[in-house]
Every structure is written in structure tokens, then in C-alpha cells.
C-alpha positions in Angstrom: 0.0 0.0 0.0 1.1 3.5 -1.1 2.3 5.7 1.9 1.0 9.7 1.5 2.3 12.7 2.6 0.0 16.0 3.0 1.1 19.6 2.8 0.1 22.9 1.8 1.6 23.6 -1.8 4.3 26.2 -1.7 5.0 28.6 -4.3 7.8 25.5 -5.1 4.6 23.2 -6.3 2.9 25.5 -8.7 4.1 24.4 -11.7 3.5 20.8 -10.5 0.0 21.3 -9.6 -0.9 23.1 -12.6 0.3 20.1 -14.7 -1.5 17.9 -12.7 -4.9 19.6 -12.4 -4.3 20.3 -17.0 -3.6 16.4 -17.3 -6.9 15.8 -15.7 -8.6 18.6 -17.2 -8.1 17.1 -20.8 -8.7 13.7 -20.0 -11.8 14.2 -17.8 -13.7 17.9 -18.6 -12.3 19.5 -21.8 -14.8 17.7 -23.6 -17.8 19.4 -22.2 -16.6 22.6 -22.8 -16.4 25.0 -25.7 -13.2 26.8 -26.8 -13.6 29.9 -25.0 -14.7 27.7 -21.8 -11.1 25.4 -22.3 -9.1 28.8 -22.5 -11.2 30.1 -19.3 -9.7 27.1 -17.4 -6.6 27.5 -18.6 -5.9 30.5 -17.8 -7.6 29.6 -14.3 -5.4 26.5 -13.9 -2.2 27.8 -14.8 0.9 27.8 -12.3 1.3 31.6 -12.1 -2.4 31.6 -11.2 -2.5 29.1 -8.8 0.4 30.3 -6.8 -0.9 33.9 -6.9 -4.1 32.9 -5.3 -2.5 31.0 -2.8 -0.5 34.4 -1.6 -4.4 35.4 -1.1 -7.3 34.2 -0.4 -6.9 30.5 -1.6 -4.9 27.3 -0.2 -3.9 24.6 -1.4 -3.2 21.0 0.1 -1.5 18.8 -1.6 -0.5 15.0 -1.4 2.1 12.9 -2.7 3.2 9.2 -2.7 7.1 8.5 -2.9 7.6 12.4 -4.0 5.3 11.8 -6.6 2.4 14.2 -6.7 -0.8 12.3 -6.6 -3.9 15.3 -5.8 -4.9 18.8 -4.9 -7.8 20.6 -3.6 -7.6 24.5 -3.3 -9.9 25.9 -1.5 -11.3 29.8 -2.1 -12.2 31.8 1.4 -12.1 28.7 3.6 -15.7 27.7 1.7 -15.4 27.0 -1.3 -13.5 23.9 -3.3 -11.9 25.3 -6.6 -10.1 22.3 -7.8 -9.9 18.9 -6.6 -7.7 16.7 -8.7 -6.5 13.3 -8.3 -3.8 11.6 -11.0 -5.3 8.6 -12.8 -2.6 6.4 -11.5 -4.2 7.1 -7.8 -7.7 7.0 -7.9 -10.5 5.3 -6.3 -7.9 4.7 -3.6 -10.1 7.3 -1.1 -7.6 10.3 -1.2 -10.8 12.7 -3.0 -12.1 11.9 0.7 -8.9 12.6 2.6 -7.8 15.8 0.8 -11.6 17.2 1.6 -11.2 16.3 5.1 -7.4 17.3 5.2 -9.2 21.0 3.6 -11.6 20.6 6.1 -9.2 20.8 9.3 -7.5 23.5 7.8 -9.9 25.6 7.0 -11.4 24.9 10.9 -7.8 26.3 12.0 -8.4 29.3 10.6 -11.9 30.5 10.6 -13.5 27.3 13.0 -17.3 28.3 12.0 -17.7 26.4 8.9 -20.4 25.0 8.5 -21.3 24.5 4.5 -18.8 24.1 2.0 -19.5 24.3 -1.6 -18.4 23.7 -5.4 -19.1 23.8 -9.1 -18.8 20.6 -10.1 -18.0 20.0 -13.5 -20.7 16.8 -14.9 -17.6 14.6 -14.7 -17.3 15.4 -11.7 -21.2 15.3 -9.8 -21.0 11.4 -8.9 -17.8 11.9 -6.7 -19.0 14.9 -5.5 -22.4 13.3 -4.4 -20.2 10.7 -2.7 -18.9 12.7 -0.9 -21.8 14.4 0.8 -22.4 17.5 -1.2 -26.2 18.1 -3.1 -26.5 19.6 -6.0 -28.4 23.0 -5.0 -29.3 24.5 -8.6 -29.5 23.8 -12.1 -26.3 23.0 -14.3 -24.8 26.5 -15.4 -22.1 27.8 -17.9 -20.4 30.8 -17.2 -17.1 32.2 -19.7 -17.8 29.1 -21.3 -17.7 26.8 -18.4 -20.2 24.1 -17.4 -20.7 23.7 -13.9 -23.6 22.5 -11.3 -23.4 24.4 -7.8 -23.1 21.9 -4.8 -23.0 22.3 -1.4 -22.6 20.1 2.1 -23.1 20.9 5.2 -20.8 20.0 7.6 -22.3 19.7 11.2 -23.2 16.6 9.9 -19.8 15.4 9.6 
């Protein structure tokens, strides 16, 4: 069995997670989206972008399995999950589940009151969400070219 590490991603990572969160952008989501919508995430997804936020109002936790980066999840104001990405190589192996909960005790260190998370789920993406507790809570929406359905989970429940 694979041993993991956890951390927060340091300006180091960037360039890392951004490759990782592209790879599984093209293989899972690009095909739902339009040009302008691919270009959106892109620009969204790209290393400079990601470390940026992460001098702001973002984190970003990251895990890895003999130095080998194996997911993210950034989080936007301690509420919100922006990207959750797992390499092929390592899912269905429960680390969706422990990078949300890893996110979850973070964000509890620094504000303590959370109680609902949410994100837009790509479609790819709904049936892992739903496993992991969130509800969809409105209508599938495209915004700058990019399909998404709002979820959200409340977490006194957890």
C-alpha cells in the first residue's frame, strides 16, 4: 500500500499542480466545454495563477506518494473547493475523501465556523461529489464558457 504525505503547496509546487490539475482537465472535462470555456480554465489552472491565489485568499493542500504528486484541492475563502484533482494512477484509492477532510481541518484552523462548504462541479465530476456528501443545490450553469452545477454540504453533519 502506497504511503502519503500531505502539505500545503508552496510557491515550489505551482508548476506541478498546474500540470496535474491540466492532465486531468483534458482527460476528464475538456470535452464538455467550448473553446472559449477550455481557455477560461486554462488561464484559471495555470501555475502563475495558482500560486498567486495562494499568496491570497486560496490554499492549497496537496499529497504525494514517494515524491510523486498524486492530488490537490484549493480551497477559495475557507468555503469554497476550486479544484480537486487526483492523478489517474491514484484514484479510487479514497484520497478525493482525505484531501476534503485534510481541507476541512484547515480551514477549521483558521476560521472554526464552517459549516457548509460548496463547489461547481463539473458533470464529470457530480457522482464523486455526491459521494462525498455535497447536493446539487441549482441547475447546471455555464459561465465564460464553463459548465458547472453548484453543490454544497453541510458539515455539522460530519
Amino acid at each position: 500500500m502506497a504511503e502519503f504525505t500531505f502539505q500545503l503547496m508552496g510557491q515550489e509546487d505551482a508548476a506541478a499542480v498546474s500540470t496535474l490539475v491540466l492532465s486531468g482537465f483534458d482527460t476528464y472535462i475538456a470535452s464538455e466545454y467550448a473553446p472559449p470555456g477550455i481557455a477560461e480554465f486554462r488561464k484559471y489552472a495555470d501555475a502563475a495563477a495558482l500560486a498567486d491565489r495562494a499568496r491570497h485568499d486560496h490554499f492549497v493542500v496537496i499529497v504525494r506518494s514517494e515524491g510523486v504528486l498524486a492530488g490537490m484541492i484549493e480551497m477559495r475563502q475557507n468555503n469554497h473547493v476550486s479544484l480537486l484533482f487526483v492523478a489517474e494512477a491514484f484514484q479510487r484509492q479514497g484520497l478525493s475523501r482525505t484531501l476534503l477532510d485534510r481541507a476541512i481541518a484547515e480551514v477549521r484552523d483558521r476560521a472554526d465556523e464552517l459549516e457548509r462548504m460548496t463547489v461547481n462541479s463539473s458533470r464529470y465530476g457530480v457522482p464523486a461529489y455526491k459521494a462525498l456528501g455535497f447536493r446539487q443545490t441549482g441547475p447546471e450553469r455555464s459561465v465564460n464558457g464553463m459548465l458547472f452545477t453548484p453543490m454544497a454540504m453541510r458539515l455539522d453533519a460530519r
